[in-house]
Each structure stands twice: as C-alpha cells, then as structure tokens.
DOVEXPA-886524 format. One record per residue (C-alpha): residue in one letter; x, y, z. Coordinates in Angstrom, 2 decimals. Layout:
N
['A',[X,Y,Z]]
...
END
This chain:
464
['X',[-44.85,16.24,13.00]]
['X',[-43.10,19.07,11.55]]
['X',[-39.45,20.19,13.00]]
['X',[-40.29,23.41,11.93]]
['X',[-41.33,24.60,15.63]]
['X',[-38.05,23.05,17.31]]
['X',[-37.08,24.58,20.11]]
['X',[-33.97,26.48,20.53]]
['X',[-30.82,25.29,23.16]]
['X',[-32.64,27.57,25.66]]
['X',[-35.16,25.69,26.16]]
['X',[-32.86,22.71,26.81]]
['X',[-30.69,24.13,29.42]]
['X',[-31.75,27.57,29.68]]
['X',[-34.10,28.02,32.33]]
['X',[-30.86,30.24,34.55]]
['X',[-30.26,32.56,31.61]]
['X',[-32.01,35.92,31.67]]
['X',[-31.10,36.22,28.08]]
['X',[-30.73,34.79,24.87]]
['X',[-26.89,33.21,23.64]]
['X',[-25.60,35.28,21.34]]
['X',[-25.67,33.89,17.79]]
['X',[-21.90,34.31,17.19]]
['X',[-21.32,32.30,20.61]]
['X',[-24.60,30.11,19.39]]
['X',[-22.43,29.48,16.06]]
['X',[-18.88,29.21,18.10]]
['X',[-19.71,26.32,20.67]]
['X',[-22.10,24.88,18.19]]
['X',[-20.63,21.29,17.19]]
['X',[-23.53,19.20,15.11]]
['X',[-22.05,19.97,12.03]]
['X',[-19.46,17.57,12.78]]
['X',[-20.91,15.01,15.52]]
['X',[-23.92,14.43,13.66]]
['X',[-21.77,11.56,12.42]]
['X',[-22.78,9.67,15.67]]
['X',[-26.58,9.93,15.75]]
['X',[-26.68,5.93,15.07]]
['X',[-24.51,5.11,18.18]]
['X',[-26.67,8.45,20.05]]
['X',[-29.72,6.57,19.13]]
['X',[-28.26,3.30,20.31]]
['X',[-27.11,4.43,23.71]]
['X',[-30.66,6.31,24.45]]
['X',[-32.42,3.13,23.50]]
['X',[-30.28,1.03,26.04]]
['X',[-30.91,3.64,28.17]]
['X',[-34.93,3.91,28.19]]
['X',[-34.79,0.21,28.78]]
['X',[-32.71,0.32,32.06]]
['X',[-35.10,3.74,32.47]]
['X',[-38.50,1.83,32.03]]
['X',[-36.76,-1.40,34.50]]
['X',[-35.94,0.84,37.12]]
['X',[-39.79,2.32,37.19]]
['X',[-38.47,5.86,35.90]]
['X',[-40.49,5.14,32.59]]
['X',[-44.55,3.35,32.02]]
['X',[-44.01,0.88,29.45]]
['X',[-46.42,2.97,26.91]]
['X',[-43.82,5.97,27.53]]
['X',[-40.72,3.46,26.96]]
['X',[-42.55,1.99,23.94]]
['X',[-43.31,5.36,22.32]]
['X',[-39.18,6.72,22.51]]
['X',[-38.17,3.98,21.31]]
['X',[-40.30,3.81,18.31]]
['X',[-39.70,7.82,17.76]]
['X',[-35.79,7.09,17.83]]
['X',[-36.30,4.27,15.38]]
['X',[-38.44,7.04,13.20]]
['X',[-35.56,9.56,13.94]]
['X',[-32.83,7.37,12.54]]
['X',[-35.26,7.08,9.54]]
['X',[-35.43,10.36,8.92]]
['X',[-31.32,10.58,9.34]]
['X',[-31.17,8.44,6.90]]
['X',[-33.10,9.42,4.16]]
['X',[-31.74,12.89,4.60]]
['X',[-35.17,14.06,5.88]]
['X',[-33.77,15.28,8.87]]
['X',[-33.28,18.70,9.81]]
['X',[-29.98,19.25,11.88]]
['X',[-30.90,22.92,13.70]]
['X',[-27.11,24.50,14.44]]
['X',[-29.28,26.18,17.67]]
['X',[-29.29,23.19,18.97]]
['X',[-25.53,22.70,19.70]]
['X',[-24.93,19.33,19.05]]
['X',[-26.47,15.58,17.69]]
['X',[-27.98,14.93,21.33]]
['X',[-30.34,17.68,21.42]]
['X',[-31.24,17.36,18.35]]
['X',[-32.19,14.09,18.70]]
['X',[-33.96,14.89,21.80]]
['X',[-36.06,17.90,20.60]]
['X',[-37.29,15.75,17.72]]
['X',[-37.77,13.04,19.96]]
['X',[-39.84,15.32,22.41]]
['X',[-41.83,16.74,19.19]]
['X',[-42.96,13.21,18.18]]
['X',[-43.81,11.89,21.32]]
['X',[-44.51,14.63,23.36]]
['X',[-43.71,14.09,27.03]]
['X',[-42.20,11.19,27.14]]
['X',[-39.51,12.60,25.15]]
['X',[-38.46,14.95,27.88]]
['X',[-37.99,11.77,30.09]]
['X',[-35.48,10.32,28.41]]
['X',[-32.37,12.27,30.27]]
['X',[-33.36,11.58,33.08]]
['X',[-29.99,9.71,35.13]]
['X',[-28.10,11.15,31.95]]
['X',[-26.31,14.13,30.90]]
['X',[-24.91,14.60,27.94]]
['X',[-21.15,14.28,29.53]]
['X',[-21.55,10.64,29.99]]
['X',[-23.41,10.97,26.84]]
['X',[-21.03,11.94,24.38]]
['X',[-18.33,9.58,25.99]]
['X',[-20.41,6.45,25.26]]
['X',[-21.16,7.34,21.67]]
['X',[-17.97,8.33,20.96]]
['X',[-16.40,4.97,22.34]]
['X',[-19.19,3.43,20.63]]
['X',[-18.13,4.66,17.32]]
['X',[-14.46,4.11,17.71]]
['X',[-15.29,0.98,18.60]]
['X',[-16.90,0.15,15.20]]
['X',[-13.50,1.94,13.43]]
['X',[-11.24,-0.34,15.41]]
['X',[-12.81,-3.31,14.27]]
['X',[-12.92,-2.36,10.29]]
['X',[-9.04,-1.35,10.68]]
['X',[-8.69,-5.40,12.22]]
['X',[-10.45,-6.38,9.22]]
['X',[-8.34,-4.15,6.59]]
['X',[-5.24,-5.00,8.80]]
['X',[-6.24,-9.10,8.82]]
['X',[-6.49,-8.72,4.77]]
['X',[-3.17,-6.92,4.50]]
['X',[-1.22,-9.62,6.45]]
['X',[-2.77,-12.52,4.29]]
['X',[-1.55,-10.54,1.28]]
['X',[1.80,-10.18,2.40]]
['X',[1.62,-14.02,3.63]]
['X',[0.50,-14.95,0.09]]
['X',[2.94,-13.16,-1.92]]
['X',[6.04,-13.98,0.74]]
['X',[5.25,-17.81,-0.25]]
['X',[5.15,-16.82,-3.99]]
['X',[8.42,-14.99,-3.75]]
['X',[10.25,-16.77,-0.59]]
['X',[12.95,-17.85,-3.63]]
['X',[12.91,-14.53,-5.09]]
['X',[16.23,-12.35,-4.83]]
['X',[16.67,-8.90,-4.04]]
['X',[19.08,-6.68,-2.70]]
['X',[18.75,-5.79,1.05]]
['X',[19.89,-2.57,2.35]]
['X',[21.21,-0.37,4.93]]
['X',[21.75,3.21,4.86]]
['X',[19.82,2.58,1.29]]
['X',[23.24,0.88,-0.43]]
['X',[23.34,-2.60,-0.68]]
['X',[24.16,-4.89,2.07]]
['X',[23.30,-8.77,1.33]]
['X',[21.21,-10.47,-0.59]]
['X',[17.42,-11.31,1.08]]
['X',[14.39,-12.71,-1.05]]
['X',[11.50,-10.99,-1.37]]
['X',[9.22,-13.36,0.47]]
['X',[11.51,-12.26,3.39]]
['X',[10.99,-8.39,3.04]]
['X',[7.47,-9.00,2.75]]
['X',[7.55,-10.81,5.88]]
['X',[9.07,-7.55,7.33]]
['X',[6.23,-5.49,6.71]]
['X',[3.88,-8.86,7.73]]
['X',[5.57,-7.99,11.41]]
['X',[5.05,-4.31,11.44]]
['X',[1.42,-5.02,10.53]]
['X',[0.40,-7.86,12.92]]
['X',[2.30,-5.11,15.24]]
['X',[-0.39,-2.72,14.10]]
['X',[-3.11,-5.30,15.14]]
['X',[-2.27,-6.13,18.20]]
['X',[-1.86,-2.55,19.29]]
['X',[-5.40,-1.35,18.10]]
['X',[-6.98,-4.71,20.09]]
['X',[-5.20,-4.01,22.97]]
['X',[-6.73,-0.79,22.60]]
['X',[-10.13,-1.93,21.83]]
['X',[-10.49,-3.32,25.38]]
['X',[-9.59,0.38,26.82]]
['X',[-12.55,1.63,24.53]]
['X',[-14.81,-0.78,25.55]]
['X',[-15.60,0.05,28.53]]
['X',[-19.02,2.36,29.39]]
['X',[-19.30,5.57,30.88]]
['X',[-23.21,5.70,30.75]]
['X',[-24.51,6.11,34.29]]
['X',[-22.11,8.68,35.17]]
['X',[-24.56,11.45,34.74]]
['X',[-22.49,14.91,34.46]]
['X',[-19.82,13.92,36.76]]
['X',[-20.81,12.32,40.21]]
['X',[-23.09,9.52,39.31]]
['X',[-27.36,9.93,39.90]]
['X',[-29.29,9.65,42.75]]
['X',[-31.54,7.05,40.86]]
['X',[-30.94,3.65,41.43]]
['X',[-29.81,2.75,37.64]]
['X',[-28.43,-0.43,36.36]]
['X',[-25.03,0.88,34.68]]
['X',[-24.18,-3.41,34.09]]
['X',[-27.59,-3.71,32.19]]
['X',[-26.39,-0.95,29.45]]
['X',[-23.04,-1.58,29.71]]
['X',[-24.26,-5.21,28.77]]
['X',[-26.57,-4.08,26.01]]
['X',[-24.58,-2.02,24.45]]
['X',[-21.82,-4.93,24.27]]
['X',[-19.23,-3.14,26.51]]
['X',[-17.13,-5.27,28.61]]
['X',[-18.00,-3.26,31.84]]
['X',[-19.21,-0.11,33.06]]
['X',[-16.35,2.59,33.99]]
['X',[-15.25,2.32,37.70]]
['X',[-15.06,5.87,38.23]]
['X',[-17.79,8.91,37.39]]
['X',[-15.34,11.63,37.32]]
['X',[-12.85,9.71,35.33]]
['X',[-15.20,8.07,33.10]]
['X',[-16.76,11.54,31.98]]
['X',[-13.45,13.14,31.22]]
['X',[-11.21,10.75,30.35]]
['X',[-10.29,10.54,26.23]]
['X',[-7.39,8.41,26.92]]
['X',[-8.82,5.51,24.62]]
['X',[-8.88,8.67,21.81]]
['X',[-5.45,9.21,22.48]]
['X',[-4.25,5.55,22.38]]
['X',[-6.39,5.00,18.86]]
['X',[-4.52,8.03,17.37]]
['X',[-1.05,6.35,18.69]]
['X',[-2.00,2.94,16.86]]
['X',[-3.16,5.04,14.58]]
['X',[-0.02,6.97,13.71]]
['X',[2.10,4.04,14.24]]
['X',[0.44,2.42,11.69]]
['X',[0.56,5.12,9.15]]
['X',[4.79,5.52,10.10]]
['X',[4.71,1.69,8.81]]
['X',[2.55,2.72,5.75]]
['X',[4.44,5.82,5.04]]
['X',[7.96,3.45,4.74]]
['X',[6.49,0.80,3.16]]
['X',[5.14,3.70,0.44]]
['X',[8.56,5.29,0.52]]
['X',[9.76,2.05,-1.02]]
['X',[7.24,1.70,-3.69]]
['X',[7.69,4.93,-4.57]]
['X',[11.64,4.04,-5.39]]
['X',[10.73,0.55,-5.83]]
['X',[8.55,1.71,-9.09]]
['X',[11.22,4.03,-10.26]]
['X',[13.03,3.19,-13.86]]
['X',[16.20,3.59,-12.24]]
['X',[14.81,1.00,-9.92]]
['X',[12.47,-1.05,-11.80]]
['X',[11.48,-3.57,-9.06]]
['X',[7.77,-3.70,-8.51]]
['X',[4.92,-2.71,-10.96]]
['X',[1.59,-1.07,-9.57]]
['X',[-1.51,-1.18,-11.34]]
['X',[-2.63,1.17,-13.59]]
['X',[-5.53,2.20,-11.43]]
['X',[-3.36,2.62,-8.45]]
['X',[-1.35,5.41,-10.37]]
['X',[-1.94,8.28,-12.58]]
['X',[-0.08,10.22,-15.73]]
['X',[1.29,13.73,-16.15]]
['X',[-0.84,16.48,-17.79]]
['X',[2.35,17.16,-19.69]]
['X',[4.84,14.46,-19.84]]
['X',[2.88,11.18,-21.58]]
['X',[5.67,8.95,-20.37]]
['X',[4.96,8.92,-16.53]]
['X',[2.92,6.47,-14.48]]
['X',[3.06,8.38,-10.92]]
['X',[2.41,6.33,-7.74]]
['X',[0.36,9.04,-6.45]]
['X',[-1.48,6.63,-4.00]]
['X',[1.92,5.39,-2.19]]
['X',[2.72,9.26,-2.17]]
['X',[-0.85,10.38,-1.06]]
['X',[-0.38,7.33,2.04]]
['X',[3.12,8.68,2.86]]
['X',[1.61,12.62,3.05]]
['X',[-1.16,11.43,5.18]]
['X',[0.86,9.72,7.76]]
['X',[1.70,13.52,8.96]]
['X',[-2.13,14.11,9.04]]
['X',[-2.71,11.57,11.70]]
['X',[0.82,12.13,14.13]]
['X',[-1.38,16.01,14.09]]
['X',[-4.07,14.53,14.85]]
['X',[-2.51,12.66,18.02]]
['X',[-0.32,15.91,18.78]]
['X',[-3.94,17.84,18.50]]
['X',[-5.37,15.64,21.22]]
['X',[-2.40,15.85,23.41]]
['X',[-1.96,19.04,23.59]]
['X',[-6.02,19.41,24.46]]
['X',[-5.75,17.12,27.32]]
['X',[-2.49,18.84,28.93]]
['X',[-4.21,21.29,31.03]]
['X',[-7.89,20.24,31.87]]
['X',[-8.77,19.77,35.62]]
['X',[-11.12,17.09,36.13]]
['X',[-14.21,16.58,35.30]]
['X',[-15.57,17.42,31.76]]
['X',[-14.21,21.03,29.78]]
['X',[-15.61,21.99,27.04]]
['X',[-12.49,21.77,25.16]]
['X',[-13.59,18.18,24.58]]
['X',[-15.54,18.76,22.22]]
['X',[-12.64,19.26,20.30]]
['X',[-11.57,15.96,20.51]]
['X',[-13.97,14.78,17.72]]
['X',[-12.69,16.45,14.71]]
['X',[-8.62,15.43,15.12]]
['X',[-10.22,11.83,16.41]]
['X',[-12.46,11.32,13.48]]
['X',[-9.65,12.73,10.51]]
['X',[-7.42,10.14,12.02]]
['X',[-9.90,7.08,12.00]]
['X',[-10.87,7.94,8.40]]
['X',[-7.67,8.36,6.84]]
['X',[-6.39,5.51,8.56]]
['X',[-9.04,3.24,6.96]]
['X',[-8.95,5.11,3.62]]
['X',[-4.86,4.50,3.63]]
['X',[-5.10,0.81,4.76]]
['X',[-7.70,0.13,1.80]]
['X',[-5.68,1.60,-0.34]]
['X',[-2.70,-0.53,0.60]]
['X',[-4.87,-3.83,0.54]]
['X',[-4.92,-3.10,-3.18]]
['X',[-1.69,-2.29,-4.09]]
['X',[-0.36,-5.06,-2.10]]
['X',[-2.37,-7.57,-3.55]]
['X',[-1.90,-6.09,-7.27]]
['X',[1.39,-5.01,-7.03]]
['X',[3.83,-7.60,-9.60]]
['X',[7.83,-7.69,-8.58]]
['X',[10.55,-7.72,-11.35]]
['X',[12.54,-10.61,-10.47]]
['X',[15.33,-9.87,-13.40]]
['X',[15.44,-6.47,-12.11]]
['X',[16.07,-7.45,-8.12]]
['X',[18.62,-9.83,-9.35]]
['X',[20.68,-7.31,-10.95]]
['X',[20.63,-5.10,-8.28]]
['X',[21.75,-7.97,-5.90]]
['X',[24.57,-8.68,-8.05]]
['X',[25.82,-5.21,-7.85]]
['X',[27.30,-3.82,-4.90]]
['X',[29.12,-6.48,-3.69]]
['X',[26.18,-7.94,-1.40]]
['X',[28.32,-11.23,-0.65]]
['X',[31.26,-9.33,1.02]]
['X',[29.67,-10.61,4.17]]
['X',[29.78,-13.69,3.56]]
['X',[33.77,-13.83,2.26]]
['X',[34.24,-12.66,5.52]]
['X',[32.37,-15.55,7.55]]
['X',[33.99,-17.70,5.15]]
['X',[37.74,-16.65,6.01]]
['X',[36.82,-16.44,10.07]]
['X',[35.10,-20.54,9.58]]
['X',[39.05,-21.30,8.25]]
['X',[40.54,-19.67,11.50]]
['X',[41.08,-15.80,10.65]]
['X',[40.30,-13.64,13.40]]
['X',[37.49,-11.68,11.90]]
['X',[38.50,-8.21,12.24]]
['X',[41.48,-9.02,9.98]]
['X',[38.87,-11.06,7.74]]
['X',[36.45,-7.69,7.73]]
['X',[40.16,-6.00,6.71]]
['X',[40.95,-8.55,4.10]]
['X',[37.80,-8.62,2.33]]
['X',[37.83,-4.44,2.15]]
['X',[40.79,-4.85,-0.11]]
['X',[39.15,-7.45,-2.26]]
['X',[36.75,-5.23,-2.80]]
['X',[38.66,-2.55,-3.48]]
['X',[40.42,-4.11,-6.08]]
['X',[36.97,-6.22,-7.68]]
['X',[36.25,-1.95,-7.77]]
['X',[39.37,-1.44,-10.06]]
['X',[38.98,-4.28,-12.35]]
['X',[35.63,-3.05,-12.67]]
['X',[33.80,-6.86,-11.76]]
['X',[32.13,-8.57,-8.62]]
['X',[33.31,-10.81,-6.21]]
['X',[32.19,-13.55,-8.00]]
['X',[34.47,-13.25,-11.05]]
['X',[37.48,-12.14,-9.26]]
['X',[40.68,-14.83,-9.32]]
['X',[41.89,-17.26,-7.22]]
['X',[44.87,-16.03,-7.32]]
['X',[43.72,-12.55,-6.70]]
['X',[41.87,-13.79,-4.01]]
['X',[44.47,-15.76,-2.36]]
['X',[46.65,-12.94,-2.71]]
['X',[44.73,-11.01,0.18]]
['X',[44.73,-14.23,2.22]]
['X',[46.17,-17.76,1.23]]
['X',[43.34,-19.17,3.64]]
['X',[40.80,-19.15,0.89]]
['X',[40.65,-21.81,-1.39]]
['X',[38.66,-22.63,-4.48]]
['X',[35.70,-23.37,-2.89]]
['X',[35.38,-20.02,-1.69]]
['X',[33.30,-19.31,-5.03]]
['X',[30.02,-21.07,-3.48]]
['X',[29.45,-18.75,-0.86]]
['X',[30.10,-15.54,-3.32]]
['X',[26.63,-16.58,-5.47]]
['X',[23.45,-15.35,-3.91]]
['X',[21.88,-18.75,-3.87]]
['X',[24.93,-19.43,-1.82]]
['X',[24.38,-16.53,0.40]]
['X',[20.40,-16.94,0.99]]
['X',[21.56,-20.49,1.46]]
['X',[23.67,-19.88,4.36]]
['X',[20.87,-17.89,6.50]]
['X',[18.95,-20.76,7.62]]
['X',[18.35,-19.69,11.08]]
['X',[14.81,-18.85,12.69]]
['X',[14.24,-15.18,11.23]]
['X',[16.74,-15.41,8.16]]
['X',[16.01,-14.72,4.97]]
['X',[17.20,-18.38,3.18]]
['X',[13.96,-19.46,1.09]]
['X',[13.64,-22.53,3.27]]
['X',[13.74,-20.76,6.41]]
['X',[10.81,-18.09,4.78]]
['X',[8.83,-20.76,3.86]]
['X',[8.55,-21.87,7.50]]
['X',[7.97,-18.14,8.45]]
['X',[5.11,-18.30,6.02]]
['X',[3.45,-21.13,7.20]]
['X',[3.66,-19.76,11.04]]
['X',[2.29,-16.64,9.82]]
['X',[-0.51,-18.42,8.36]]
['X',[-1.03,-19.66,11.91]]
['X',[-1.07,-16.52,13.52]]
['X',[-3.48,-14.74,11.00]]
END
C-alpha cells in the first residue's frame, strides 16, 4: 500500500484540537529525524507487546498475526531505505504505527492499546542502550587482552616512570600497560553494573499510572530479555537515570582514553621516541613531508570533552522536571546517542593502536638512565644500613647535586664521592643504582619488578 495517504499527527492525538499545529511548532517538537535510529528496538517492543495484547484477549489471533507480519514488512521497508519517514508525524512510533495501520487496516489501530508512547520510548531507548553497552564490553574485553598481551611481551622492558612528568624510577613497560589494563577493567565493570540499571522494563506503564487492562508486564519484560519489569509507573516513565549513568561510564572511560592518548601523543614525539604507531593510525602534513601526526590519539583526547557535554547536557535536562514525563525528554536522545557512538568509535580506534602500536626499548632505556631514576633507591639503601631516612632523603640530594656538576649519573659516581656524603655506603651500593637492580627490588604484589608483572599478567588473564 502506498504511504502516500499517511495521516498527519492529528489524526493520532488530535481529536481535542480545533485546529491544525502549526508547521513551525510541527517542525520544532518534531524528533524522527533523529529517533528513527530505534525503529528495530520500536518494532521489537510492539511485537512483544501484541503478543501479551492477543494473551490477554485484547487482540483475535488473525488481528495479532496480521501486525506482526506488517511490522516485519515495516522493518523491511526500513531497511532497504523504502521507507518514508513523514516529519508530521513527530517521531519513529507514529510512524511506525500509521504505516502499520495503512497495511493492515484496523488492527493497526489496536496495537496501543495498554501503551502510550511514554512507556514507549523508555523501553526502546533502554533497549538500544542496552545493545551499545554490550559492544563497548566487547571493545573493552579486546582492549584488556591487548594490554595483557603486550604487558607479558614487555614485563622486562625498561622505561622511565614519572611524576609531575620528570622522571621518578624506573618501571617496565609491561607494568604501565598494566596501569591502563586497571583503568579499563574499571571501565567494564562500571558499564555492567550499569547494564543491570538499564535492563529493567518500563512497558506496561502506559502514560504514567499504569492501564486498567489486566496486562502481563513479566511476559514482555521476559520477551524482551529484561531482568524485570519497573516497580513503579511514574518512575519508570520518567526516569533517564540509566542515560545518565551510561554517559558517566561513558565519560570516565573517555578521561582514561584521553590520558592514555596524551601519552602517545608525547610518547611518539622525536624528542621522545618511545612507541611507534602505524602508518594508518596517523597522517602527514600538507606542507611539512617530515611529519607522521597521531591525529587518532589527538582526535580520542578532543572527543573525551564531547561526551563529559554530553553527560553535563543530560544533567542539566533532568534538574528541574516534576514527575512524570516532560517533553524535554526528548532531548535526552541526541546528547545520549553522540556519547554511545563516539565512545565505541574511540574504543575501536584504541583496539588498533594498542594492538599495533611497537615500543622503542633503546629509547625507554635512555630515558631511564637520565634523571637520576635510582635516587630512590640510594636512599632505601642508606636507611637498610641504619640512617634515619630523612637524613638519607638529605644525603642522597647532595649526591645528586654533585652527579649534576660532574655532569654523570649515579651510577658512575665514586666511592669515594659517595662515601663522602655518608661513610655508611659501601661498594656494594652500585647494585641497587642499575635499573635491573631497581626493578629488581620491587617485588611486592603491585610493583613493577618483571617477576612480579609477570604474575600480574597471568591474574589478569584470569580476570578477562
């Protein structure tokens, strides 16, 4: 049938109005061009509904069987681009429906029945993010066997670490990379903790106080693979919490992006020289034929300020809205949506840098060597032979103030020298100023000695 005679949003709702919406306010509240994007979770939701519909007696089983075979030919048409989305119609519900009516005639106008769209939109929405949550665990799962991999490649590997971005001590790379593995698994166990929030249905609630048929909110709640059906109608209808809490994860998990890009970005420097990306994570200058850009860490660390908007956008739309359902929700979808895609677009962009990505061990070590990154360690070593360590912390500032002015490390200072500042340290005070010496030392649960992040590695594996 042709969806050239659809009927305008009067029709739907309009039987109060003594006159037609104006087509700047028709245009204004109108919001398909953007939920359209949920017609296959729409369609799923009115399909669990007709069932519960047809076992409650509401629906003949040749009315039942005819919407669900026109919402099966709808999604058809969705998806070969044969359908026609009609901006009159406000939104991806009544569009759906005034197709649906057009194919099967009356029936179609059964199918709200117990339903409005209120409790509507809530389950496709949840529905959706539901879907998004689980393709970030997937993206997220990938990205922590990455880092596993590559921290069991490089758990001998040395670096510098830092604070304040000078050097501190020496840490293997394995060990960093284990640092990011805990800000992702962080990142997992946030968004499933806030899967179960989002799994939960609103469908049954009707507008805002329930129906006065006897529906079966368990049997969609069930077939639509939710955990349970939402306790309250009011809440249920209104509530966008579990949009808020995704766009939390969300950000959080673009923050850890955004720092692990930041350090790519110097990481990949010249004046650096750690890590090499791959050519096709990076581009060239128009001008300069030199440069190989990281554009794709840069483009993750930008984006992380597009999702913390997104969450302030929803925020600040839920501060002042009495219960039950405003129409200011329907701005929820666009900030919601931004923040779901460029979360998954940033995370697959990370799986392949991370997995691609090729550290310059001769580079790290140099770095390492420089800045005297086993002053630490002098210091343990003089408070193990009995000097209070303040005075240890006080002698070891003047060694390195003079290593400073004979221009060389630690390392290739003296005895004498050494012994000079305190006649505690003898001449096997030269094992804990190598870095081997130093990784050595930090054997502990959570240290950064390659023995110690080769057990990490293996209980990460277990975790994963």
């Amino acid at each position: 049938m042709s969806q050239n005679n659809a009927p305008d949003q009067s029709s739907m709702w309009g039987g109060r109005f003594a006159e037609p919406t104006d087509a700047f306010v028709a245009r204004f509240t109108a919001s398909v061009d953007f939920d359209k994007r949920l017609y296959h979770y729409d369609i799923l939701g009115s399909i669990a509904h007709a069932d519960m519909l047809r076992d409650i007696g509401v629906l003949e089983a040749a009315e039942h069987r005819a919407i669900v075979s026109g919402l099966a030919s709808i999604r058809g048409e969705i998806e070969r681009g044969g359908f026609v989305w009609r901006e009159a119609l406000e939104d991806v519900h009544m569009n759906i429906e005034a197709r649906l009516t057009e194919l099967v005639g009356e029936a179609g106008k059964k199918l709200h029945t117990a339903r409005s769209r209120n409790d509507q939109v809530a389950t496709d929405v949840r529905l959706w993010l539901r879907d998004r949550i689980d393709a970030a665990d997937r993206q997220l799962s990938t990205i922590l066997t990455c880092l596993v991999d590559s921290a069991s490649e490089h758990a001998d590997t040395v670096m510098p670490g830092y604070t304040h971005l000078q050097t501190a001590q020496p840490v293997t790379f394995g060990h960093h990379l284990l640092a990011w593995f805990e800000m992702a698994w962080r990142d997992r166990d946030r968004f499933r903790d806030c899967r179960r929030r989002v799994n939960v249905s609103p469908l049954g609630s009707a507008a805002l106080a329930g129906t006065t048929f006897p529906i079966d909110r368990a049997a969609t709640a069930s077939a639509l693979g939710f955990d349970q059906p939402a306790a309250n109608s009011l809440d249920a209808v209104s509530d966008r919490d579990f949009a808020l809490e995704f766009c939390s994860a969300a950000s959080v998990a673009m923050v850890h992006l955004s720092r692990w890009c930041e350090e790519l970005v110097l990481w990949t420097s010249p004046q650096w020289a750690f890590v090499t990306l791959p050519d096709a994570y990076c581009t060239g200058s128009s001008i300069m034929p030199q440069k190989k850009n990281p554009d794709v860490p840069e483009l993750v660390r930008g984006k992380t300020g597009r999702v913390v908007g997104d969450l302030n956008a929803l925020l600040v739309l839920m501060k002042g809205q009495p219960l039950a359902y405003n129409r200011d929700n329907q701005e929820d979808k666009l900030p919601l949506f931004d923040a779901a895609d460029t979360l998954l677009d940033c995370l697959q962009a990370m799986q392949g840098i991370i997995a691609a990505m090729r550290p310059n061990r001769a580079a790290m070590r140099s770095a390492a060597q420089a800045g005297f990154a086993t002053a630490t360690d002098l210091a343990d070593y003089l408070v193990v032979k009995g000097v209070p360590f303040r005075d240890a912390h006080d002698s070891v500032g003047r060694a390195v103030a003079l290593a400073i002015d004979k221009g060389i490390g630690l390392a290739e200072m003296e005895l004498a020298d050494l012994q000079a500042l305190s006649p505690r340290i003898e001449a096997d005070v030269y094992a804990v100023l190598t870095l081997e010496g130093s990784l050595a030392a930090r054997s502990h649960l959570g240290g950064t000695a390659p023995g110690a992040v080769r057990a990490a590695v293996e209980a990460a594996r277990r975790r994963i």
